[in-house]
Residue, then its C-alpha position, 0 to 999 in steps of 0.5 A: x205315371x199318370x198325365x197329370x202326375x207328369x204335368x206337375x213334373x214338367x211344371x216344376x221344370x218349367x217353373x210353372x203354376x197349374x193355374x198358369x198352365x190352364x191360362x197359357x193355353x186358353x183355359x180358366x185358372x182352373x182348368x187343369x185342377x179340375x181336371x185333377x179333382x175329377x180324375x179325368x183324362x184331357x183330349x191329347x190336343x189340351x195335353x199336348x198344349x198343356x206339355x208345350x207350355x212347359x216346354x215338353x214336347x209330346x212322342x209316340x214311341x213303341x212300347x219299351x223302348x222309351x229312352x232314359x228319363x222319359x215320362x212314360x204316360x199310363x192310362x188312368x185307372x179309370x180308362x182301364x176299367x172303361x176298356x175291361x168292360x167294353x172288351x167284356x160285353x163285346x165278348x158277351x155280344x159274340x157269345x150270344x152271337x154264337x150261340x143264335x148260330x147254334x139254334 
């Protein structure tokens, strides 16, 4: 489940609006909708608030062992690809690393 995908579940819960959420925790109305709109990812400090304001709290748990009806949070697509290709040219800087050892 994406962040904000659980942010919507736990609004409902809550009986909370985006909008309201955004301005609970200091920000403009629009905060979260833009956040949503641009498919970016909130700091963990804005995430855990926006949680909060919905009564949810925010646990680190190792992975698989979530209990029953929690949200499990997943990394956006975005932030994969990010990671993939961060890992690609670490692996391509060794790579070139090696082979000037070779010469």
């Amino acid at each position: 489940m994406q962040y904000y995908d659980a942010l919507k579940v736990a609004a409902k819960e809550a009986g909370m609006t985006m909008s309201g959420i955004s301005e609970r925790i200091g920000r403009n109305a629009g905060y979260i909708a833009n956040g949503i709109a641009h498919q970016s990812s909130p700091s963990i400090s804005n995430a855990v608030l926006m949680m909060r304001a919905c009564g949810f709290e925010v646990v680190a748990l190792p992975m698989g062992e979530a209990p029953d009806g929690a949200m499990v949070i997943d990394p956006t697509p975005k932030a994969v690809e990010a990671e993939s290709t961060a890992r690609e040219r670490k692996r391509a800087k060794l790579e070139r690393q090696l082979e000037d050892l070779a010469d």
